[in-house]
LOMAR-239049 format. One record per atom (N, C-alpha, C): residue number from 1; x, y, z; atom name. Coordinates in Angstrom, 1 decimal. Example, Ala and Ser with C-alpha at 12.3 -4.5 7.8 and 13.67 -1.06 7.14 Angstrom:
2
resi/u/v/w/name
1/13.2/-5.7/7.8/N
1/12.3/-4.5/7.8/CA
1/13.2/-3.3/7.8/C
2/12.8/-2.2/7.1/N
2/13.7/-1.1/7.1/CA
2/12.9/0.0/7.9/C
***
This chain:
115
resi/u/v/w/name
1/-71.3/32.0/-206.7/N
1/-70.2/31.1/-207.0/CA
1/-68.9/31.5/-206.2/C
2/-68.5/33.2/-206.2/N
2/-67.5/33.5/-204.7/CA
2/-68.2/33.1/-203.9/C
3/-67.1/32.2/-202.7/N
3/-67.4/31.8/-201.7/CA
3/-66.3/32.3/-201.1/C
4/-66.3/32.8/-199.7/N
4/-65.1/33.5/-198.7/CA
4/-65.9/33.2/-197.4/C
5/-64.6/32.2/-196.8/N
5/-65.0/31.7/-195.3/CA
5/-64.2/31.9/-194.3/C
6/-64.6/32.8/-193.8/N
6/-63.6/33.2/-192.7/CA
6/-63.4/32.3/-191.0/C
7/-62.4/32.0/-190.7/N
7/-62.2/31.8/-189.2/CA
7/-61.2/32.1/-188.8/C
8/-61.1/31.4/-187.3/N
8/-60.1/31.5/-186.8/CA
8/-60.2/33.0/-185.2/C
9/-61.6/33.4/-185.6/N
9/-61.8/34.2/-184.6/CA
9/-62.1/33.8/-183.2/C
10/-62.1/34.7/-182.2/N
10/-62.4/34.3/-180.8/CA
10/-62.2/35.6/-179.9/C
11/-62.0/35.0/-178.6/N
11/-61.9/35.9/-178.0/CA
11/-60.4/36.2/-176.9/C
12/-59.8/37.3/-177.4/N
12/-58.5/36.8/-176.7/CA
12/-58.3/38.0/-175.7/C
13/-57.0/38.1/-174.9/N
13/-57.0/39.7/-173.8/CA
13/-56.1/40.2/-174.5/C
14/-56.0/41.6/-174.1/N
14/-55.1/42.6/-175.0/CA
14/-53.9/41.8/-174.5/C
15/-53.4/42.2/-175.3/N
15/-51.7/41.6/-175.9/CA
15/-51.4/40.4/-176.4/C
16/-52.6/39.5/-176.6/N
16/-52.9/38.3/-177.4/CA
16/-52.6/38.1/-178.5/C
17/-52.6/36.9/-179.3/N
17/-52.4/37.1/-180.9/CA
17/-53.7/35.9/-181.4/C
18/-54.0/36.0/-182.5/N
18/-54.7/35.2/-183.3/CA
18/-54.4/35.2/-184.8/C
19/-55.1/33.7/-185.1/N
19/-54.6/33.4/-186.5/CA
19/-56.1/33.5/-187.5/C
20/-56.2/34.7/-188.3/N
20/-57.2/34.0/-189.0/CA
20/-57.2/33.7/-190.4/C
21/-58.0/32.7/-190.5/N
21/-58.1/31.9/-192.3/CA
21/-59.2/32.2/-193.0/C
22/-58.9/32.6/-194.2/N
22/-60.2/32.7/-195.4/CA
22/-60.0/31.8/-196.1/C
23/-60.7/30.8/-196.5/N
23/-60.5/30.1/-197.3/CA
23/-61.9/30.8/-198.8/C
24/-61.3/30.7/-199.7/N
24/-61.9/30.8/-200.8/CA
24/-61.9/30.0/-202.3/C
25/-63.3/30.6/-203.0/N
25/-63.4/29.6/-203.8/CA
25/-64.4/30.4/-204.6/C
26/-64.6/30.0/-206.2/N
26/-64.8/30.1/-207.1/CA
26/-64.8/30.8/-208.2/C
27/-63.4/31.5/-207.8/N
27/-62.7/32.3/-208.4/CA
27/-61.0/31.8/-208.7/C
28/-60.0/32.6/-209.8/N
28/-59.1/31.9/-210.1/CA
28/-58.1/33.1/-208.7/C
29/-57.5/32.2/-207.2/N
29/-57.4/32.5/-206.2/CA
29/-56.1/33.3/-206.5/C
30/-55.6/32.6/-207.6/N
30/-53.8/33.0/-207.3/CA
30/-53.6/34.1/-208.0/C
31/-54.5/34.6/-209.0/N
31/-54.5/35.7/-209.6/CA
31/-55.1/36.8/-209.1/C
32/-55.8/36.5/-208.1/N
32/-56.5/37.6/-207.3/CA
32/-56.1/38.5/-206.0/C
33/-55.8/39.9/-205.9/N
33/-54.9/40.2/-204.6/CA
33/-56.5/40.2/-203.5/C
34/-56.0/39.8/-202.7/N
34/-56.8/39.9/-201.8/CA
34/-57.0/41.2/-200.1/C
35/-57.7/41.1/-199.8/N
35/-58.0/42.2/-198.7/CA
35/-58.6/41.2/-197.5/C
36/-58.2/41.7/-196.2/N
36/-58.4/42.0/-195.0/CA
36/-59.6/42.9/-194.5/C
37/-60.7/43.1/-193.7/N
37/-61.2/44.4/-193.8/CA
37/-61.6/44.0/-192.2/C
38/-62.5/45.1/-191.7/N
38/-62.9/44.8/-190.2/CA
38/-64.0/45.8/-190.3/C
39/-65.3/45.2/-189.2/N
39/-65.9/46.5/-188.5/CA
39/-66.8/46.3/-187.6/C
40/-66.6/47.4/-187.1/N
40/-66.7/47.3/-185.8/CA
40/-68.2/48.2/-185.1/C
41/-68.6/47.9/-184.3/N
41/-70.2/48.4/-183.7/CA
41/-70.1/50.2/-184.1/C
42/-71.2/50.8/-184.9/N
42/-71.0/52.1/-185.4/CA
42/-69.9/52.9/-185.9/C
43/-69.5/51.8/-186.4/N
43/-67.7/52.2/-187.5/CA
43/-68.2/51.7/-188.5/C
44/-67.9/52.3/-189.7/N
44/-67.8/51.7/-191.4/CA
44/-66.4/50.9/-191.3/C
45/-67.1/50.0/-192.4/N
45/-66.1/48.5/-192.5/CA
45/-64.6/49.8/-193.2/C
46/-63.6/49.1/-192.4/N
46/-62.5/49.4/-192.5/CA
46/-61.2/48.4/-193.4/C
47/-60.5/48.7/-194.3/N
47/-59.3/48.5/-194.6/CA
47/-58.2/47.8/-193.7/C
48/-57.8/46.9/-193.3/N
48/-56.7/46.6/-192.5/CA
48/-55.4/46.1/-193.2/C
49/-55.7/45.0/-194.4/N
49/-54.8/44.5/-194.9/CA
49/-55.0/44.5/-196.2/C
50/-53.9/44.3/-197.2/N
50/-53.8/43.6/-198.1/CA
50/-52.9/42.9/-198.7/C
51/-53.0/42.2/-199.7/N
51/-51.8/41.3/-200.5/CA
51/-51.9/41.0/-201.4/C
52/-51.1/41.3/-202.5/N
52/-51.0/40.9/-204.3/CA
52/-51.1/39.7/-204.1/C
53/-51.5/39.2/-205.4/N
53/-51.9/38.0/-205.8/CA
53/-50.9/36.6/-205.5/C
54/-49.6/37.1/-206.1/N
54/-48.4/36.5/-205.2/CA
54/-48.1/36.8/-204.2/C
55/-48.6/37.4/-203.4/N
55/-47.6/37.6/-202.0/CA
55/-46.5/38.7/-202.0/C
56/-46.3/39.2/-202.8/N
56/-44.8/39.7/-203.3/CA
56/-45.0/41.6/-202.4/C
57/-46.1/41.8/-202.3/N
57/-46.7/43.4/-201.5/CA
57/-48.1/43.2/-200.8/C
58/-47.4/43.7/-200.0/N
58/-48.2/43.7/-198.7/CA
58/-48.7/45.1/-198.2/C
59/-49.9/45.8/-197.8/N
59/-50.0/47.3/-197.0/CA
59/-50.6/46.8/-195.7/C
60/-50.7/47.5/-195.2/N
60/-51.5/47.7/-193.7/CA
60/-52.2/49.1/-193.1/C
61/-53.2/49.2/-192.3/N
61/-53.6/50.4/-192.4/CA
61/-52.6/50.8/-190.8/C
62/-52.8/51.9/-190.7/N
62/-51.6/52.5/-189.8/CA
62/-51.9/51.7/-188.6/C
63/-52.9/51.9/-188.1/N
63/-53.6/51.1/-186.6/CA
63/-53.2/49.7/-186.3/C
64/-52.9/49.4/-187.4/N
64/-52.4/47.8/-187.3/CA
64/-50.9/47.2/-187.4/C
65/-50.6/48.6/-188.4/N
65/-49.1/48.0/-188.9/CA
65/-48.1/47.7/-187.8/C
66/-47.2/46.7/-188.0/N
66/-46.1/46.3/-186.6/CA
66/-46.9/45.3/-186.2/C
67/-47.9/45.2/-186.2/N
67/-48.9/44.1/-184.9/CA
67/-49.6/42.8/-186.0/C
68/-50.0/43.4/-187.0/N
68/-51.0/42.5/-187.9/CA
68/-49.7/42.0/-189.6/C
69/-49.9/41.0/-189.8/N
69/-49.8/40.1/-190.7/CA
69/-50.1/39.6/-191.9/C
70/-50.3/39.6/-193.1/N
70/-51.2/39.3/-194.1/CA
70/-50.0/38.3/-194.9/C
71/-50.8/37.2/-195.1/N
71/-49.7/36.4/-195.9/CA
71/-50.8/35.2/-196.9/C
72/-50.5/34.3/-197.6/N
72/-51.2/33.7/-198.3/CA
72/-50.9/32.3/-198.7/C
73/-51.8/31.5/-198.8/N
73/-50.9/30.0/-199.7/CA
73/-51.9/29.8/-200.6/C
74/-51.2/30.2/-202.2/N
74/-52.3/30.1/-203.1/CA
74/-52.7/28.4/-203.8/C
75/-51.8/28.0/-203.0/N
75/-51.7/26.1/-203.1/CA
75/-52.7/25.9/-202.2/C
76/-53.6/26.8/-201.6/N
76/-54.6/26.2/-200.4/CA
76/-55.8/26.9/-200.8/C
77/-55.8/27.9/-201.9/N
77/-56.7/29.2/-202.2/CA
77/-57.0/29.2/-200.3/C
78/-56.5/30.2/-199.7/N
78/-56.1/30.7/-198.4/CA
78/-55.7/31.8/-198.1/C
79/-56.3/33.0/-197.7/N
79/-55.1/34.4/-197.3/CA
79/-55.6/34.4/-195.5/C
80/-54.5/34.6/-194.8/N
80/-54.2/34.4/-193.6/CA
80/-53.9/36.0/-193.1/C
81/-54.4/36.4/-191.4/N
81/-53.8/37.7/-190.8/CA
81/-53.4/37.1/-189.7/C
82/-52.2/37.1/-189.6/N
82/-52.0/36.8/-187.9/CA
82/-51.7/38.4/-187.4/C
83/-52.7/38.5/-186.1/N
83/-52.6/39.4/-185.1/CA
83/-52.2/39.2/-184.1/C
84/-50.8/40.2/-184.3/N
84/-50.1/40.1/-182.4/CA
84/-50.5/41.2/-181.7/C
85/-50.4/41.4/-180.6/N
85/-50.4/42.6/-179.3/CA
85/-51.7/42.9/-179.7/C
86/-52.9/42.3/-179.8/N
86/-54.1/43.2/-179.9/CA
86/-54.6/43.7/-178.8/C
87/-55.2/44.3/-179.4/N
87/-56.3/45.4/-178.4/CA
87/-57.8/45.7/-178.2/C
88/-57.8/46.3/-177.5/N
88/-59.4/46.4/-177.3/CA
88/-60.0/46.8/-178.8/C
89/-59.6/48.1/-179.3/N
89/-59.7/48.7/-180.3/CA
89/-59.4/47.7/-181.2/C
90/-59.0/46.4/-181.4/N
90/-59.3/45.5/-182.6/CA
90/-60.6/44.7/-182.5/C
91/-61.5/44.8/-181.5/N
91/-62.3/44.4/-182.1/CA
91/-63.2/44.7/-182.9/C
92/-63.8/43.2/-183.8/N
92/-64.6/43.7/-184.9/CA
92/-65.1/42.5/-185.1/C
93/-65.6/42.5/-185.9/N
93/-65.6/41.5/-187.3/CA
93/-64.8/41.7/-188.3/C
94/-64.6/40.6/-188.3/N
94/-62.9/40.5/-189.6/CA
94/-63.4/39.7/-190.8/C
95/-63.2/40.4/-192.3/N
95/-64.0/39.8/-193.6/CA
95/-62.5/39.9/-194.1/C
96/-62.4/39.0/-195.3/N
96/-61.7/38.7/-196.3/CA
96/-62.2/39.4/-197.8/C
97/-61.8/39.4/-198.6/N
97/-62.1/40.2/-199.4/CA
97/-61.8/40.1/-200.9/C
98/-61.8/39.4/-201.8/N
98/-61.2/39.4/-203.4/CA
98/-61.2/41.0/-204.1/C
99/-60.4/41.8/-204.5/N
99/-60.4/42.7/-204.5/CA
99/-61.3/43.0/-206.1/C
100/-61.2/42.2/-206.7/N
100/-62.3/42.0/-208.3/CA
100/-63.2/42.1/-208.0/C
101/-64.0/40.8/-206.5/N
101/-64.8/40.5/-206.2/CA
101/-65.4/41.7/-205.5/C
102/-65.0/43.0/-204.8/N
102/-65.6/43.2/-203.9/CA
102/-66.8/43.3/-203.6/C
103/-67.9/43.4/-204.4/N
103/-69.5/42.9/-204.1/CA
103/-69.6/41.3/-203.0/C
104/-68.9/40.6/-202.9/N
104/-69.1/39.5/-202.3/CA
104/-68.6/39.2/-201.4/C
105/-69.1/38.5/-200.1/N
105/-68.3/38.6/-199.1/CA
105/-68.9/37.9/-197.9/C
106/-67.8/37.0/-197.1/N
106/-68.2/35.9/-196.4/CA
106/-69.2/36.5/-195.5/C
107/-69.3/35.7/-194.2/N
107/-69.8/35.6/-193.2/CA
107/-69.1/36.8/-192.0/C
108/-67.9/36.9/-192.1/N
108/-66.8/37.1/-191.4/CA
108/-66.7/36.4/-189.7/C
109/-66.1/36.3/-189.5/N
109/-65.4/36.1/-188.1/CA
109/-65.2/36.8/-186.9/C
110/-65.6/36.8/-185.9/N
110/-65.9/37.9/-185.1/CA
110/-64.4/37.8/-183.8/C
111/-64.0/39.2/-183.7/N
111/-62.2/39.0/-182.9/CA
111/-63.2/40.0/-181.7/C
112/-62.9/39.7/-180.8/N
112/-63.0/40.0/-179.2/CA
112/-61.7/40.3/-178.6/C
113/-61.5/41.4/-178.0/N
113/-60.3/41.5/-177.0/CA
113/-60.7/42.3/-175.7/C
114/-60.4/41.8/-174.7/N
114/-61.3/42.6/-173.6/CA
114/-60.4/41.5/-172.7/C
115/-60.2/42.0/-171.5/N
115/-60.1/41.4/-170.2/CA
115/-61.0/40.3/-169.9/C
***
C-alpha cells in the first residue's frame, strides 16, 4: 500500500545540479517526515537528507550540506532534493524514504556525475 517513486535522476558533470521528485502514496503524506537516502556501488545505503512533516526542519549529512536541498509540497504528497555543485562522489542511487515507513521503499533513481 506505501508506494514511493522516485525521479528526476540522470546523468550530469560535476558542478551540475538536479531536481529530484518522490512522489508518494498510501500513507497520511503530511504527517510523515520524510528522508532522502543514497547508495552507492560497495557503500551501505547512506543518510543525505531529511524533513519534518511540515517542512519547518531540515538536516543534511555533512557531504552534502551547502550543495543539496530537501524541501516538500504536502498538497502534491511530494518531497523534493535539489542538488547543486555535484560530484563524482554523489553518485548513487537516490531513494526516498517515510520515516514510519522505513521497511518500504521505491525503486530509486539512479544520479551519475562523471565527465
Amino acid at each position: 500500500q506505501v508506494q514511493l517513486v522516485e525521479s528526476g535522476g540522470g546523468k550530469v558533470q560535476p558542478g551540475g545540479s538536479l531536481r529530484l521528485s518522490c512522489a508518494a502514496s498510501g500513507f497520511t503524506f503530511g504527517s510523515t517526515a520524510m528522508r532522502w537516502y543514497r547508495q552507492a556501488p560497495g557503500k551501505e545505503r547512506e543518510l543525505v537528507a531529511a524533513i519534518t512533516s511540515a517542512g519547518s526542519n531540515t538536516n543534511y549529512a555533512d557531504s552534502v550540506k551547502g550543495r543539496f536541498t530537501i524541501s516538500r509540497d504536502n498538497a502534491k504528497n511530494t518531497v523534493y532534493l535539489q542538488m547543486n555543485s555535484l560530484k563524482p562522489e554523489d553518485t548513487a542511487v537516490y531513494y526516498c524514504n517515510a520515516r514510519r515507513y522505513f521497511e518500504f521503499w521505491g525503486q530509486g533513481t539512479q544520479v551519475t556525475v562523471s565527465s
